[in-house]
C-alpha positions, -999 to 999 in steps of 0.1 A, spaced: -420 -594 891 -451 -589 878 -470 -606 855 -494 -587 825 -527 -606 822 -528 -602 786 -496 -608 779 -493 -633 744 -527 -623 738 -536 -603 709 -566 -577 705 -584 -557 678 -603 -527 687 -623 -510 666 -632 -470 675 -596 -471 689 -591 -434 684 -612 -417 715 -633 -427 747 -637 -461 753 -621 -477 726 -591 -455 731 -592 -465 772 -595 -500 760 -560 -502 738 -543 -481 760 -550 -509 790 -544 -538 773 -513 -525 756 -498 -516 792 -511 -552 806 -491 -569 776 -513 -574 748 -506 -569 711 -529 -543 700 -541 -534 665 -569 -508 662 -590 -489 635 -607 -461 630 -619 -437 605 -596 -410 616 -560 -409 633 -559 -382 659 -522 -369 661 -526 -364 703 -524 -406 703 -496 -408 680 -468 -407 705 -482 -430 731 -494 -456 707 -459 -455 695 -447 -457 728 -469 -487 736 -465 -506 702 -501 -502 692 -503 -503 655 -534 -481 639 -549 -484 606 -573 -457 592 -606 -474 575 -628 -456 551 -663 -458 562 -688 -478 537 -724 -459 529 
């Protein structure tokens, strides 16, 4: 059995949608982790594997 380092842990990541931030959630999703991430968009390639994962996304509108 093994066990998930993260698991009972809880992360937000913001600029969860792509590159690093999207590597990030990924990771500690598989290792256990509940993972909530924003972003200003929501690509619809991440849809299915977030679901899969039990990531929950939230778009955020950008302040200027």
């Amino acid at each position: 059995m093994t066990v998930k380092r993260f698991s009972g842990k809880t992360s937000i990541i913001t600029g969860g949608e792509s590159g690093i931030g999207r590597s990030t959630a990924v990771l500690m999703a598989e290792e256990g982790a509940n993972v909530y991430l924003t972003d200003i968009r929501q690509l619809p390639e991440n849809a299915s594997r977030y679901l899969e994962l039990g990531i929950s996304r939230r778009r955020v509108m950008s302040a200027r």
